[in-house]
C-alpha positions as a Python dict, from the first residue, in 0.01 Angstrom:
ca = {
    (1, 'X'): (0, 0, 0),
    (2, 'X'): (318, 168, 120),
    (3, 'X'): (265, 129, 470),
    (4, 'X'): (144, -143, 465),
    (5, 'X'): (454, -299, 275),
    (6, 'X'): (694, -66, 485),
    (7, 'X'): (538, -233, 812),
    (8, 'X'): (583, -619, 689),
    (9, 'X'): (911, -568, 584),
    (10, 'X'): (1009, -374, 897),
    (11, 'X'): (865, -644, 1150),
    (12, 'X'): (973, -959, 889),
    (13, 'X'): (1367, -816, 874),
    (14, 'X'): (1359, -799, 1250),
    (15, 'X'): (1229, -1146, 1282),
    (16, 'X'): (1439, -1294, 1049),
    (17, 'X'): (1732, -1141, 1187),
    (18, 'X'): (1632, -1265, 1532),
    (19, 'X'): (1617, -1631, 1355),
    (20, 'X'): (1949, -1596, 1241),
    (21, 'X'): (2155, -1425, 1536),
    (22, 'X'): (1964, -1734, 1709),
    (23, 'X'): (2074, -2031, 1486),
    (24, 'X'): (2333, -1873, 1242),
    (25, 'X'): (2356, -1813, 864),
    (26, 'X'): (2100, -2080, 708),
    (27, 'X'): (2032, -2020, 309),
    (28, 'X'): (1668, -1961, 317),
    (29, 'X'): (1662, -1735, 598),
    (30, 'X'): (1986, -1533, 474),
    (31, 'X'): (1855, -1494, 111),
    (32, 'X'): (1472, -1386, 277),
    (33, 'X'): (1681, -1175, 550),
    (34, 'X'): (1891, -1006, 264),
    (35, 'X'): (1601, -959, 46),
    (36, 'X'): (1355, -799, 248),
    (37, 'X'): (1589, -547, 417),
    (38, 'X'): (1726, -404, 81),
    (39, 'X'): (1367, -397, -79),
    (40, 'X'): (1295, -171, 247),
    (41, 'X'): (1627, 23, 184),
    (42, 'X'): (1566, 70, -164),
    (43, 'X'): (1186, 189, -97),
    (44, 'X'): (1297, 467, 189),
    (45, 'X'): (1563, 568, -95),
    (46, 'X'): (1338, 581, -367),
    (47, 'X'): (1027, 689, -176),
    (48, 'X'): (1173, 865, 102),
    (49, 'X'): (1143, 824, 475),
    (50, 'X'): (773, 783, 593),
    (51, 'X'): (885, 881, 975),
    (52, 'X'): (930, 1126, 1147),
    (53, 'X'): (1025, 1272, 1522),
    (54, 'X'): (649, 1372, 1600),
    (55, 'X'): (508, 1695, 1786),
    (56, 'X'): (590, 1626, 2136),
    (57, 'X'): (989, 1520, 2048),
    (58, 'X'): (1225, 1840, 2117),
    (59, 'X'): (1546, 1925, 2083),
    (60, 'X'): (1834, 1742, 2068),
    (61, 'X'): (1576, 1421, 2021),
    (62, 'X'): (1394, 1579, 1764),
    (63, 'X'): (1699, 1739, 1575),
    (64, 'X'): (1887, 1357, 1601),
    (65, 'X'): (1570, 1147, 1473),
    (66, 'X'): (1624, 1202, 1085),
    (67, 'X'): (1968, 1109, 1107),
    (68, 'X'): (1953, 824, 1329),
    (69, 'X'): (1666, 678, 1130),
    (70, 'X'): (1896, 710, 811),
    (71, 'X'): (2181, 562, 1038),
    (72, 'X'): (1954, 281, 1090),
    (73, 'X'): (1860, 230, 764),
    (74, 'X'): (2233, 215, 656),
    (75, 'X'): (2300, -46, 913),
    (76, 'X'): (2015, -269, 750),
    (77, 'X'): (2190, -183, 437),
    (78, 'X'): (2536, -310, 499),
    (79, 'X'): (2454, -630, 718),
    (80, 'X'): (2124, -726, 426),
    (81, 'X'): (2388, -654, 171),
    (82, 'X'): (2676, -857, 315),
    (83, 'X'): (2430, -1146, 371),
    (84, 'X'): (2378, -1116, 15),
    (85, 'X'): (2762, -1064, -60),
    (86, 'X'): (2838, -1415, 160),
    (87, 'X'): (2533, -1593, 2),
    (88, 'X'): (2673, -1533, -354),
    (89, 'X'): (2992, -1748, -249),
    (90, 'X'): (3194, -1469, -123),
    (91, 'X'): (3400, -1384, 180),
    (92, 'X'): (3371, -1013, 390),
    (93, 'X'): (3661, -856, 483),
    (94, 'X'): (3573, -771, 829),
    (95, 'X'): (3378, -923, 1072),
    (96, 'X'): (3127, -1203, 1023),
    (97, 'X'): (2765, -1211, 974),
    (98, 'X'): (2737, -1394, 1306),
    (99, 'X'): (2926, -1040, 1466),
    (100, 'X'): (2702, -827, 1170),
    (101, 'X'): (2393, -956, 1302),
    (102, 'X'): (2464, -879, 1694),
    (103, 'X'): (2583, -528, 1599),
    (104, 'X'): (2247, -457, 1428),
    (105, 'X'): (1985, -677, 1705),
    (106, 'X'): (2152, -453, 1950),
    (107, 'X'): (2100, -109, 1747),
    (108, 'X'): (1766, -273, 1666),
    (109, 'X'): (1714, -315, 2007),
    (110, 'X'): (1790, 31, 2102),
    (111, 'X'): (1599, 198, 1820),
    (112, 'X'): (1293, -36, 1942),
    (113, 'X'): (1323, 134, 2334),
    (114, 'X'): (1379, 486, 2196),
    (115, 'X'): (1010, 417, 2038),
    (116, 'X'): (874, 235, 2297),
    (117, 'X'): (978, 584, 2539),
    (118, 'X'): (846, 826, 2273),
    (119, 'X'): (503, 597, 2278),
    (120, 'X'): (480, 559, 2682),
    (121, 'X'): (624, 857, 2790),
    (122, 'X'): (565, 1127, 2516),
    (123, 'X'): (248, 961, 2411),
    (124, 'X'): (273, 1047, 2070),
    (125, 'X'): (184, 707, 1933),
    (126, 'X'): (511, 659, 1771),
    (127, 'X'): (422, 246, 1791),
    (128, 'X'): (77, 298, 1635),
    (129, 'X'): (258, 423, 1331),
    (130, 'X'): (455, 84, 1283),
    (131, 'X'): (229, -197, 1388),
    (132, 'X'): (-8, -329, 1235),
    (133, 'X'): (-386, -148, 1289),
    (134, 'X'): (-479, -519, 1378),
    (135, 'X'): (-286, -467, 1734),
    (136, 'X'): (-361, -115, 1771),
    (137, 'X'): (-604, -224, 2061),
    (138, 'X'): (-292, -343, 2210),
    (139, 'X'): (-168, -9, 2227),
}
């Protein structure tokens, strides 16, 4: 049940933050954006991380992974709970969600090519562990 919950959340943050870097703050997506990513925050902090860097990742790779997975998870932190902050009637202090929602596509996009190397070119099916078993075959 907890993979399976991580995985929707995972894939339904990133599309909901591609809806709204696309068309901007709209209240149903921002509440369902804002929602979902700090229900996946709060389950990695309760229940811990369920990645990890994989038997074929070395050194500086393998020694960065924890930490840039909790960096990532902090980023989905912040921008889900400044959605939430902005949706409750009140203003940020810094930059926008507009700005908030580039800065963490383009780390999402980053973190999605650092997996998409480790699957191709380390073949250690770091994809298979975050899609769906439905598109496995895909794989």
């Amino acid at each position: 049940m907890r993979r399976k919950t991580t995985i929707t959340l995972h894939w339904l943050t990133l599309i909901l933050l591609v809806l709204l870097l696309a068309g901007g703050p709209a209240s149903g997506l921002s509440w369902a954006f804002a929602i979902c990513g700090l229900l996946q925050c709060a389950m990695a902090l309760v229940l811990g991380l369920m990645n990890g860097p994989g038997p074929k990742l070395e050194g500086v790779f393998r020694a960065a992974h924890p930490w840039l997975s909790r960096i990532m998870y902090a980023a989905l932190g912040l921008v889900s709970a400044a959605t939430l902050w902005v949706m409750l009637g009140n203003k940020l202090p810094g930059p926008g969600l507009p700005e908030l929602y580039f800065y963490l596509f383009s780390a999402s996009a980053l973190h999605g090519i650092f997996h998409l190397w480790r699957h191709t070119a380390l073949g250690d099916g770091a994809l298979r562990r975050i899609t769906p078993k439905s598109m496995h075959g895909m794989l």
